[in-house]
N, C-alpha and C positions, 0 to 999 in steps of 0.2 A: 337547391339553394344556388343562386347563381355566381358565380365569377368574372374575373375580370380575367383576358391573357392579353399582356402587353410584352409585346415585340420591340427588346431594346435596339438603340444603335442609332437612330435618325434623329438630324439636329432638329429642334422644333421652328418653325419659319411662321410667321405670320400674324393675327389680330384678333384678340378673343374677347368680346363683351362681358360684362361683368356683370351680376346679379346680383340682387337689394341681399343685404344682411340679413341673415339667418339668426342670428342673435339677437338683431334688434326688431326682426319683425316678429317673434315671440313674444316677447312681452309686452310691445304694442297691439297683438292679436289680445292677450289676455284684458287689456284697459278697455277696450272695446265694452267689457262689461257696466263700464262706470259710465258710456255715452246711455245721454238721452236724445234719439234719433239715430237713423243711419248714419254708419261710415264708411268710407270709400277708401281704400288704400292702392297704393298704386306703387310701382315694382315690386311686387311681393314676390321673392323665390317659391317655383311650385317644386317644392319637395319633400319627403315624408316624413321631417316633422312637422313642416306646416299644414301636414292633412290631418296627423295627428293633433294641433290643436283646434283647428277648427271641429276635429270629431269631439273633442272635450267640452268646447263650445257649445256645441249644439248640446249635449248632458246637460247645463247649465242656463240653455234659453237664448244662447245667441246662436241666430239663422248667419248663412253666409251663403254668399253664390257668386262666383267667378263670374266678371263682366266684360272679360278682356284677357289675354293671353297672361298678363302678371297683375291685377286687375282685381281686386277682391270686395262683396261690399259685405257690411254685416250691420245687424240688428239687434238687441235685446228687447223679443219680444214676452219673456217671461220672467219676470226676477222672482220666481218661491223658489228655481231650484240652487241648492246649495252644494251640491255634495259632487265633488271630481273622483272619479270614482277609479281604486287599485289598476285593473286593467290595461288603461290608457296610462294614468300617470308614472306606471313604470316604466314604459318606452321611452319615458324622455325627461330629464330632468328640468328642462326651460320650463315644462307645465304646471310647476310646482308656483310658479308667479303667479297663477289667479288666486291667492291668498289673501293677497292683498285687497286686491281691487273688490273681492267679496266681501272681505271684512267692512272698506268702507262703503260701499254702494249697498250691500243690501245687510248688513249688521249682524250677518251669519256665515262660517264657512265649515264644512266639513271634505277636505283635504286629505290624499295620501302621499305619502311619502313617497320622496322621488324615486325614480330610478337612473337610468340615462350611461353613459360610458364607463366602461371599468377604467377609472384613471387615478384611484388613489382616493383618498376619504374626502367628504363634500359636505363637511354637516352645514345644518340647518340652523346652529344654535342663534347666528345671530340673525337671522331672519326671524326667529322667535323674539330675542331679546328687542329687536327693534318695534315689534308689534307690540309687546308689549309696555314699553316706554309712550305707546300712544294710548295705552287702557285698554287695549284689547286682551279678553278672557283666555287663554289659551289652554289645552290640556292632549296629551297622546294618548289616544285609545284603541288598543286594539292594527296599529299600523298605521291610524289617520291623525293630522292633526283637527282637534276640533275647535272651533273660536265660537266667539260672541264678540262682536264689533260693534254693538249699539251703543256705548259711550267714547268714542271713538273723540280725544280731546290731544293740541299738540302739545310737544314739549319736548328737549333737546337729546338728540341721539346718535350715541359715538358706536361707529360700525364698523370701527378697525379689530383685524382680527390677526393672525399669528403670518399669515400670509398675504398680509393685506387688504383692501377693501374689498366686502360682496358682491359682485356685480348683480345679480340675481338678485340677492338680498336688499341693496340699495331699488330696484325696481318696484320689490314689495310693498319697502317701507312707502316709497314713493305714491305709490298707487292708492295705498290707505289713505295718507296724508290728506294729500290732494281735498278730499270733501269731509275730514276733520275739522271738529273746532277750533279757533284761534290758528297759532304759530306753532311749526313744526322745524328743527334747526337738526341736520345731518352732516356730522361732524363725521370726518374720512369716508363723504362719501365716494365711493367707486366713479370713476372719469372716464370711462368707457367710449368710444363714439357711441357704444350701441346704449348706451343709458341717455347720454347728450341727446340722441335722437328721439328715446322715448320723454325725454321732457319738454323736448321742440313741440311731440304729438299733443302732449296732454297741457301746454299752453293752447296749441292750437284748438282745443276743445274748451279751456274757457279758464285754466288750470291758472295759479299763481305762482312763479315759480325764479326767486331771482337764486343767482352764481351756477347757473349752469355751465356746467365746462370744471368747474372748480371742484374741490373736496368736499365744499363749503355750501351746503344746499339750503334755504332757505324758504318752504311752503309758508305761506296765507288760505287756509282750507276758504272753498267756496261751496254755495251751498248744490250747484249743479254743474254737468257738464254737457257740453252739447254733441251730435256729431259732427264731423268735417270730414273734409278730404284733405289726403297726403301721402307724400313720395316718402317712402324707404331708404335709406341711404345703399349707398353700393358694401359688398363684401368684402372687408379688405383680407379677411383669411381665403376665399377663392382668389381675389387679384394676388395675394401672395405666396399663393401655392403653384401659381401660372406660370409666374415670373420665375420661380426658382426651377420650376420644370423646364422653362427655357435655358436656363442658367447652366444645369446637369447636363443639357444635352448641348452644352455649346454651339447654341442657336441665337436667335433674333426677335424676341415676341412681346409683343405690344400690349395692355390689358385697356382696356379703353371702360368709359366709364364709372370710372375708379376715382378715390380720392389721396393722393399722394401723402396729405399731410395725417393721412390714417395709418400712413406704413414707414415713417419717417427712420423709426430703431433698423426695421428690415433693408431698407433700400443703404444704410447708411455699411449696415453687415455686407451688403453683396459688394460694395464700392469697397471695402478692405479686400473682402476675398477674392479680387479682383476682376467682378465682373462690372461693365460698364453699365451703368445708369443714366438715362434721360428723360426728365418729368415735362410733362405738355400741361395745357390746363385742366384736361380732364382724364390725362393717359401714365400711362409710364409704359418705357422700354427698354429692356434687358439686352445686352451683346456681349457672349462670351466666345473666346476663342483660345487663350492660351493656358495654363496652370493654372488651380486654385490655390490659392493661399490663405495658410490655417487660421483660425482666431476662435476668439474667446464668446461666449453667447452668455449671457444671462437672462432670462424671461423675469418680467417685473409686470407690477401696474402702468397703464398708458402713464407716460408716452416711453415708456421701456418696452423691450423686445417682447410679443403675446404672445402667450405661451401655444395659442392654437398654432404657430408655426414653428415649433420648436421639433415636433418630428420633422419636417420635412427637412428644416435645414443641417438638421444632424443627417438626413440623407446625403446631401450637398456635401457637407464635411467628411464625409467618408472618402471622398475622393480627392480633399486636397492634399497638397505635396508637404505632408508634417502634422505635427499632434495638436489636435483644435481640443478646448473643454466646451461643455455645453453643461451650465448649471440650472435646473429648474426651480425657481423661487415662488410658482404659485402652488405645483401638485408635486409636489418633490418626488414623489411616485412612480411620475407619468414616462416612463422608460420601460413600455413593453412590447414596443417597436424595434428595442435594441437586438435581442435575439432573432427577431427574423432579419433584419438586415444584416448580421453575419452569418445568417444562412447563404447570404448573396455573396459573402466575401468580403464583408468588411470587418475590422479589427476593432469593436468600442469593447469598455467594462465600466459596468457603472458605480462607480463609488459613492455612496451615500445621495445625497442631491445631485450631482452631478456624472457626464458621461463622456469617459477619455475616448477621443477619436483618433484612434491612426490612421493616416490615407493611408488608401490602397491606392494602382495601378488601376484597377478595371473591378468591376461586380459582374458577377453573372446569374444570369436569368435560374430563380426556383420556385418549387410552391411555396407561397408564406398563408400567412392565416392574420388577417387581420384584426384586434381586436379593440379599437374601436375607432372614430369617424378620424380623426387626422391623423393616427396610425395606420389608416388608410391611404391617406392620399400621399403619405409618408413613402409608403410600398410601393404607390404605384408610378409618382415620382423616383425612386430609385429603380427599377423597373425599365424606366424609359431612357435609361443609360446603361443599362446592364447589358453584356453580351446575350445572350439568346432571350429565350422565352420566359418572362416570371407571370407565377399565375395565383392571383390574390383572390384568396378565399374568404368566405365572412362578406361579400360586397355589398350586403344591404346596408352597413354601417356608412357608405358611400354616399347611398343616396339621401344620407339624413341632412346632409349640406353642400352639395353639388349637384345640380342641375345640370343634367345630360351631359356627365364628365366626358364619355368615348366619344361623342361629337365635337364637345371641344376640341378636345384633343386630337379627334383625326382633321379637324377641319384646320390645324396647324402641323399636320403631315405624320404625326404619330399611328403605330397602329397597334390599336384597341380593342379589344371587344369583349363582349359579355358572352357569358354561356353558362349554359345552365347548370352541366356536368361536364368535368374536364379531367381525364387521369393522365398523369406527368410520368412519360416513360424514364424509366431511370435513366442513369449514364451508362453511357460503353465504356470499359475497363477496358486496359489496356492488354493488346494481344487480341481483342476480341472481334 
């Protein structure tokens, strides 16, 4: 199982491109089901979950083949098959979206229940309740969900849940919708960029689709959809993980390709804690050089602070000068980053939703163990300001949303690397 060792100490210098959404090219992977003809999609991250879903794909009758380095084209050339099968859909919880788009394109789905990050509970209840508000049959059997979509009729669907709206769930409902009877009205839907983009897609294939951007979603089902080509949006969780890398190591770095008004909560967080921000039209760039300064975080629904950067910036916080909170409003859970980072030296405890940070002076390099994908980048970000060696284990969780992290990373002066097997001499005691 491979590793990462990263060698703290060195400021990060330089320009790192940014790759299409991981989150939103999932569920636009899964709509593909609903095109009739080819589609071409273009900055797709190649990463492994996007290999994972195209391997679901292919279970289910859609071909794909890489036409270009981020490049993807695909096809439904078989609608009988239904069924996504345990295996796959346990690696990854994004896969649980072709629910939908099977319910309404071919009027059958048999579905297993997700799997994906250990970050605290993620039911499904209201991706069910929303399908069913459209007439779709639903029933769990055995660990799948099973459907019957052949009466598939709109009608108005409120999708707010204890922690706010579905992101996932809102893609569902969406994707059913779309070639349903009549008017489909989704009330708190999820305002994602990565939902905004998958309804950009599924207009662009023929979809009807007004208040995008809003709560407030309103479908016109049509009776088909066609293929098309289309751009991905950029990652604003890797531009923001970039940025705050730079930030840690009291460095200089640029994320290009990015969209700023995606990361408005974050950029607005590093400008309190003192680090300087400058937005271009397609960039933003981070300069830090003197004290952090503590503050308060709360992860909310967009346009509040996303919870996918909430490990990382609790890295960040460990080292400013006074007690920052860091409250989690979407997984209240998701605080199982907190104990390997005071294996590094830092001072959080988590109290109920939220996790008290005292700065420390300095972290230093240990083995942590990752457990899952931005509790990664969490580690490996604090790592890159640590004194010596930290060496983060678990790294396949890594590649599920970062595209060739140690190249970034060294291509902005950090040093990185993977390996296979790694044993961390202990420390020398003193006298020794």
């Amino acid at each position: 199982m491979d590793s990462l060792v990263v060698e703290g100490g060195n400021p990060l210098r330089g320009t790192v491109p940014i790759g299409g959404a991981k989150n939103a090219a999932l569920p636009i992977l899964a709509a593909c089901i609903l095109a009739e003809g080819p589609v071409t999609l273009h900055n797709v991250p190649r990463l492994s979950d996007v290999d994972f879903m195209t391997l679901i794909l292919a279970e289910l009758g859609v071909v794909s083949r890489w036409v270009g380095e981020h490049s993807l084209q695909l096809e439904a050339v078989d609608e009988s098959a239904v069924t996504a099968h345990y295996d796959l859909v346990r690696k990854m919880r994004g896969s649980f979206c072709v629910l939908g788009p099977l319910l309404g394109k071919r009027g059958r789905a048999v579905v297993s229940l997700p799997g994906g990050c250990v970050i605290g509970t993620r039911p499904i209840d209201l991706h069910l309740k929303g399908l069913r508000a459209l007439g779709a049959k639903l029933r769990l059997e055995r660990g799948y969900v099973v459907g019957d979509g052949t009466e598939l009729l709109g009608g108005e669907i409120y999708l707010g849940g204890p922690n706010g709206s579905t992101c996932t769930g809102t893609a569902n409902v969406l994707m059913a919708a779309v070639l349903a009877k009549g008017r489909t009205t989704i009330v708190s839907a999820a305002c994602d960029p990565e939902v905004i983009d998958l309804c950009h897609f599924l207009t662009a294939m023929g979809a009807h689709i007004e208040g995008i951007g809003s709560p407030h979603l309103v479908i016109d089902g049509v009776s088909r959809l066609q293929g098309t080509s289309y751009a991905i949006i950029p990652d604003r969780i890797e531009a923001g993980t970039f940025l705050l890398a730079g930030a840690i190591t009291r460095g200089e770095v640029t994320a290009t390709g990015t969209a700023a008004d995606h990361l408005t909560a974050v950029l607005d967080k590093l400008t309190e804690i003192g680090v300087g921000v400058e937005v271009g039209s397609d960039s933003v760039t981070v300069r830090a050089a003197g004290a952090f300064h503590p503050t308060d975080v709360t992860t909310l629904p967009p346009p509040g602070f996303p919870t996918d950067l909430q490990a990382q910036i609790t890295a960040l916080l460990a080292l400013a000068d006074g007690v920052s909170v860091v409250t989690e409003r979407i997984f209240p859970d998701r605080f199982m980053h907190i104990s390997e980072l005071n294996r590094m030296g830092a001072e959080i405890r988590k109290e109920g939703p939220s996790a008290i940070i005292k700065g420390v002076k300095e972290l230093s390099g240990a083995p942590v163990m990752a457990s899952d994908l931005r509790a990664s980048a969490a580690l490996i970000v604090a790592g890159l300001a640590a004194r010596g060696s930290t060496v983060v284990n678990r790294v396949y969780h890594i590649d599920r949303g970062y595209e060739h992290i140690e190249q970034k990373l060294g291509a902005l002066g950090a040093q990185v690397k993977r390996v296979s097997e790694y044993t961390v001499p202990p420390p020398t005691l003193d006298g020794e």
